[in-house]
C-alpha positions in Angstrom: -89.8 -2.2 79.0 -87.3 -4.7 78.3 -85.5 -3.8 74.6 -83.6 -6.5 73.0 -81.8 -3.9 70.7 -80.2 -2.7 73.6 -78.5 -6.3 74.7 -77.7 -6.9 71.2 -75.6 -3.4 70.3 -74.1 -4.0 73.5 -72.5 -7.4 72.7 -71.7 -6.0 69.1 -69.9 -2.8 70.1 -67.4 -4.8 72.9 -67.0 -7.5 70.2 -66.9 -5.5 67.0 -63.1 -5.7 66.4 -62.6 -9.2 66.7 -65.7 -10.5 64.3 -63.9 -7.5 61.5 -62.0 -10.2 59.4 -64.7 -13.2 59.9 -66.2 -13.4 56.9 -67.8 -15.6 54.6 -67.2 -18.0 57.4 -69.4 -21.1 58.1 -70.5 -22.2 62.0 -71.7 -25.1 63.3 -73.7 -24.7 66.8 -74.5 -27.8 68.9 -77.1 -26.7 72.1 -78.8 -24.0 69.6 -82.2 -24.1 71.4 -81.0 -23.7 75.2 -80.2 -20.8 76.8 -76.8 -20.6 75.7 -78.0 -21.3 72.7 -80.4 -18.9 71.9 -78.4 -15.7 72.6 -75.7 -17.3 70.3 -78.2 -17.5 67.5 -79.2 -13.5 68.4 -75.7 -12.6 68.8 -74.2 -14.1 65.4 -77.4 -12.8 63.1 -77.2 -9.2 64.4 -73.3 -9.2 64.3 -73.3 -10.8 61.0 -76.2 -7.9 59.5 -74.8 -5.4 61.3 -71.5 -5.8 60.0 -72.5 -7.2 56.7 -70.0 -10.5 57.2 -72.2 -13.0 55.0 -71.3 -15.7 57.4 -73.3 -18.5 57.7 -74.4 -21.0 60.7 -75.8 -24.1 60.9 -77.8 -25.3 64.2 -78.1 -28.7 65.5 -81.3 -29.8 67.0 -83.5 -32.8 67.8 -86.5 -31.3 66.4 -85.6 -27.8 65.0 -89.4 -27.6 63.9 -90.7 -28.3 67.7 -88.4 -25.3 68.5 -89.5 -23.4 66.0 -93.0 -23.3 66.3 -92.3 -22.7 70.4 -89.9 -19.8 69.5 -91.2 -18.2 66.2 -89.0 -15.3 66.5 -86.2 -17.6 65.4 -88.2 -18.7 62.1 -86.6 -15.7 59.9 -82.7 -14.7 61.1 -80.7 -14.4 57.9 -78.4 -17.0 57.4 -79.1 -19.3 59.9 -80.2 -22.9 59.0 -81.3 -26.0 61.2 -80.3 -29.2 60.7 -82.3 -32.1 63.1 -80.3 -34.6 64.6 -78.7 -36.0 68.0 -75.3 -35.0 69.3 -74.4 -38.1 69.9 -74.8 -40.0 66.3 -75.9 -36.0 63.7 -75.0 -36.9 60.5 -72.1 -34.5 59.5 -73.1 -31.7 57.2 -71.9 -31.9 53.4 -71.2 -27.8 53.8 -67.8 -27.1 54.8 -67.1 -25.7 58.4 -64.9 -23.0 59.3 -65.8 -23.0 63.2 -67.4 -25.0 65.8 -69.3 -24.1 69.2 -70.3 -27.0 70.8 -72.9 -26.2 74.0 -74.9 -29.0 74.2 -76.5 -30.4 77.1 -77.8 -28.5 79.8 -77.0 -28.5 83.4 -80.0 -30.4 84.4 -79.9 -30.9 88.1 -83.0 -33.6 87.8 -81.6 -35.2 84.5 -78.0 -35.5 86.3 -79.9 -36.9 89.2 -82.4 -39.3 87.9 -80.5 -40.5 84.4 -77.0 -40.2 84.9 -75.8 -42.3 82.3 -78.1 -40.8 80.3 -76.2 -37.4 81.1 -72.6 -38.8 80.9 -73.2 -40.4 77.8 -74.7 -37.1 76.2 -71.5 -35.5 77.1 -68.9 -37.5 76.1 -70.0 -39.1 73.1 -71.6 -36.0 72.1 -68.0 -33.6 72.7 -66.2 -37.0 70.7 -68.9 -36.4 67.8 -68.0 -33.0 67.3 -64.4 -33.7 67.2 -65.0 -36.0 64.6 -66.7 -33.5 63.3 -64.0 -30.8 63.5 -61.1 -33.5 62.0 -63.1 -34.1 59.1 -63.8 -30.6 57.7 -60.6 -29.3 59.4 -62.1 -26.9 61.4 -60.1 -23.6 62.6 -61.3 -24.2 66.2 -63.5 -26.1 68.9 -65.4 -23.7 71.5 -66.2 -26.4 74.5 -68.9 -24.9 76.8 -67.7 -27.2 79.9 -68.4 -26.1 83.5 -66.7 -25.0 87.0 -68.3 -28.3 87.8 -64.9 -30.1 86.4 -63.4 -28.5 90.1 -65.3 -30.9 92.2 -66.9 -29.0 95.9 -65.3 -25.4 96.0 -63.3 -25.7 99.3 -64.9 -23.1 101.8 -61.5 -21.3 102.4 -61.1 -20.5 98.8 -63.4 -17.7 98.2 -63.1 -17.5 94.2 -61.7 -20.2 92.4 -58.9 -20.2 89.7 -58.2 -22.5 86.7 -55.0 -24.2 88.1 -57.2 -26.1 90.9 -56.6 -29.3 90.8 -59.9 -30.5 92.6 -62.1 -32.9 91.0 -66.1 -34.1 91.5 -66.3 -36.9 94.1 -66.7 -40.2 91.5 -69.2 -41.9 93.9 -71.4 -38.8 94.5 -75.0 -39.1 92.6 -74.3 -36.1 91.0 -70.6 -36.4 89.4 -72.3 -37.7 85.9 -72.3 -34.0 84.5 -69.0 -33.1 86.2 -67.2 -35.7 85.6 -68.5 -36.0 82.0 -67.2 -32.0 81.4 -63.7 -33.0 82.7 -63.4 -36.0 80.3 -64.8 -33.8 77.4 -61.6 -31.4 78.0 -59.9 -34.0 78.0 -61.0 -35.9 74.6 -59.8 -32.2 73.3 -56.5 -32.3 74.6 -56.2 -35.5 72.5 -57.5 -34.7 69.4 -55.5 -31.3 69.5 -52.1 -33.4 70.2 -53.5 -36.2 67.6 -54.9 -34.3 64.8 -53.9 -30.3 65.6 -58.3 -29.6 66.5 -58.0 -26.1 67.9 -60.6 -26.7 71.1 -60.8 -23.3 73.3 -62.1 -24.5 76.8 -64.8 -21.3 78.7 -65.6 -23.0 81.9 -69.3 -21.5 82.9 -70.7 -20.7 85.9 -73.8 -18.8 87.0 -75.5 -16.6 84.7 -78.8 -14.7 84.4 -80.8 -13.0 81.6 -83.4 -13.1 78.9 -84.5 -17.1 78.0 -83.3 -18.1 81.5 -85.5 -21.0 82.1 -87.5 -19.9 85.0 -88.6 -23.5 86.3 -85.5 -25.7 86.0 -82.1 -25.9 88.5 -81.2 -22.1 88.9 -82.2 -20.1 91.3 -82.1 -16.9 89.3 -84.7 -18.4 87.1 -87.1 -19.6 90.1 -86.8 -16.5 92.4 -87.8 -14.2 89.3 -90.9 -17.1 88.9 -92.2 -16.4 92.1 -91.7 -12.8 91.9 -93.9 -12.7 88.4 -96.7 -14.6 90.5 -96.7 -12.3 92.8 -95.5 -15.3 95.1 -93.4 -14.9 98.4 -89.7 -17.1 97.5 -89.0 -20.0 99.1 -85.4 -21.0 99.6 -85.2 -24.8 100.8 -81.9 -23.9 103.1 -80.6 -21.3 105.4 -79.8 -19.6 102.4 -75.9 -19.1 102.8 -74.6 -20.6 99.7 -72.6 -18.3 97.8 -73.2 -17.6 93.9 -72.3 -15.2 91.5 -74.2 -14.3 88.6 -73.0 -12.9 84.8 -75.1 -11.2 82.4 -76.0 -13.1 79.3 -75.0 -10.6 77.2 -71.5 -10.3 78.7 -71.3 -14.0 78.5 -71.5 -13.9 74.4 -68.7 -11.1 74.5 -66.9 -13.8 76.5 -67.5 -16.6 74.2 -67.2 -15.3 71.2 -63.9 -13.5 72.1 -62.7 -17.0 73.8 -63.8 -18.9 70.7 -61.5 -16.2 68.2 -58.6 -15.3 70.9 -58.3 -18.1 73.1 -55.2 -20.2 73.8 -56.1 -23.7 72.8 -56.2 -26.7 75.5 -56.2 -23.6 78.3 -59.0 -22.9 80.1 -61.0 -19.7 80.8 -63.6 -19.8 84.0 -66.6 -17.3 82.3 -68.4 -15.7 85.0 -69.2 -12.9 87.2 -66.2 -12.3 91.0 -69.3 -10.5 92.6 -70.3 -13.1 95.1 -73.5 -13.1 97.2 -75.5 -15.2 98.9 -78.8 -17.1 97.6 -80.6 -15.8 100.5 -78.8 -11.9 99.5 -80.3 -12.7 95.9 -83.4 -13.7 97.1 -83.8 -10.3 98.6 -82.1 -8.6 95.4 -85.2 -10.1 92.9 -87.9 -9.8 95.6 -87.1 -6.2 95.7 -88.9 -5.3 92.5 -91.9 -6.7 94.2 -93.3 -5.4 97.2 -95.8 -8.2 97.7 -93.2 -10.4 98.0 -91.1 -11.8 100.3 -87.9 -14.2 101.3 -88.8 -17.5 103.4 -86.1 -19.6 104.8 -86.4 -23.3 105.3 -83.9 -22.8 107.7 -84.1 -19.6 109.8 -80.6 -19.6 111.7 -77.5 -20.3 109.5 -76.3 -24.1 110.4 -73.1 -23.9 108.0 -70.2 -21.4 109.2 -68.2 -22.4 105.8 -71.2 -22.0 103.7 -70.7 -23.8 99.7 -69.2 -21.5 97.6 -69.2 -21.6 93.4 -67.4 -18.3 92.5 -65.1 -18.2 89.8 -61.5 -16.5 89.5 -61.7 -14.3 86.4 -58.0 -13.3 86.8 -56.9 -15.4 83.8 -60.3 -14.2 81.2 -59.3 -10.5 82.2 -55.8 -10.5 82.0 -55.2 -12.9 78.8 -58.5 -11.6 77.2 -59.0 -8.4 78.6 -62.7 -9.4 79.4 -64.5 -8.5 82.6 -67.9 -8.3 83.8 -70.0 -4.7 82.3 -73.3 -5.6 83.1 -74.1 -4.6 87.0 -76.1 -7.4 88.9 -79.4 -4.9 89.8 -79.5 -3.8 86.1 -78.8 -7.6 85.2 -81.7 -8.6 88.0 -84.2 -5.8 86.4 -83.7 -6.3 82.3 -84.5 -10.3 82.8 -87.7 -9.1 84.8 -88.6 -6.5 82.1 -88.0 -9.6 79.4 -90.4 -11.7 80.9 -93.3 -8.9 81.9 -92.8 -7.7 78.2 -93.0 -11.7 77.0 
């Protein structure tokens, strides 16, 4: 049985010292109904009980009542209020802001695909709306979800990748739109910090798996543990050598949180898991806890011998932040199975 008590104490007793002199604070959270999103609302309202911070937080949303009556266990946390609008053009609060996380727009794989203006535009004008949101109430700092995407095709030959990479996404590819757009949104807070002194802390996210993980969207994670809830062999559309690595959500909020309060501004952090493994090795991970199940390959004999790799270089996050990955894949693997039997 999967116990949300659990995730939450964990994230509260590796964050505990940082959160001890945030009080009476207000937040501002763009991207408050995705899956980043969702474990940030979680996180803050059982740091803030716990620890009896009377901070407050306001969400952004395009229809906070749609999300609401979808996810009514979000009706009633202490503290938080929604606010509907679009990231793009939200009408700034009158309440004034002490902090800022801006994770809007999801890495939508068929969005990125079919609208990519639609996506690029999201982005950008979205990240400049929050920085003109952040100069106005004079904000202490930015957190900018952005994306290992900003390093263009991981070169096979570099098996974990590390923030001083100067690679970028191919411009003329069909899929540069959110790439591109997270490399431009660094940038506009590289400007604003040398124009107007915005504090904006940079967490470059990869892979991650957990509880809210959208199970029929772009990640694998989320689809294998689809089928193997259906009692439905997985399918992977490949040979299946394509390297990943996954981090638990709730080491992810340890990560941003302690990035968003510790960071070095305008310096990036890649957030994510070293442990690499193949889809097809992951495949056979999840379909594990199902013995009906099984792992079909599109493409039986590997084709590739330098197989695409997205595996981060956590070197900087631990050494600068003393973060690291606590969470162990299997038990990572088995608590978002246990969320979605008990849900």
């Amino acid at each position: 049985m999967y116990r949300l008590k659990e995730d939450l104490d964990h994230i509260l007793v590796n964050i505990r010292p940082i959160w001890a002199n945030v009080k009476s604070q207000t937040f501002f959270l763009t991207g408050g109904t995705g899956f980043f999103g969702k474990w940030f609302l979680l996180s803050f309202h059982h740091i803030n009980t716990c620890l009896n911070l009377n901070n407050k937080l306001l969400v952004l949303s395009r229809n906070p009542q749609a999300f609401l009556n979808k996810y009514p266990q979000f009706k009633n946390l202490n503290n938080i209020e929604f606010v509907a609008g679009d990231v793009r053009n939200f009408e700034f609060p009158e309440n004034s802001i002490d902090y800022i996380i801006h994770a809007a727009t999801e890495a939508s794989v068929a969005l990125n695909l079919d609208e990519p203006l639609l996506m690029y535009n999201t982005i950008v004008d979205g990240t400049k709306r929050v920085l003109e949101l952040a100069k106005e109430k004079k904000v202490n700092a930015v957190l900018h979800t952005s994306s290992g995407a900003v390093y263009g095709i991981q070169p096979s030959e570099i098996t974990h990748i590390s923030e001083d990479f100067n690679g970028c996404p191919a411009v003329y590819a069909a899929n540069a739109a959110y790439g591109e757009g997270k490399r431009v949104s660094e940038m506009l807070a590289a400007m604003f910090e040398r124009k107007f002194g915005i504090k904006s802390k940079i967490a470059r996210c990869y892979a991650f798996i957990g509880p809210y993980l959208p199970l029929d969207g772009a990640f694998a994670a989320g689809n294998f543990i689809n089928d193997v809830l259906q009692n439905k062999d997985i399918f992977i559309n490949s040979d299946g050598t394509a390297y990943r690595s996954y981090l638990y959500v709730t080491d992810l909020m340890i990560w941003l949180w302690t990035i968003l309060f510790n960071g070095e501004s305008s310096r990036a952090y890649n957030v994510g898991s070293e442990e690499d493994l193949s889809i097809g090795q992951l495949a056979k991970l999840v379909s594990s806890y199902n013995t009906k199940c099984g792992v079909k390959l599109a493409i039986e004999n590997p084709v590739n011998l330098n197989p695409h790799r997205y595996v981060p270089s956590t070197q900087r996050a631990q050494s600068e932040l003393g973060l690291s990955a606590l969470i162990p894949l299997r038990t990572a693997v088995e608590r978002t199975i246990a969320f979605y039997k008990t849900n």
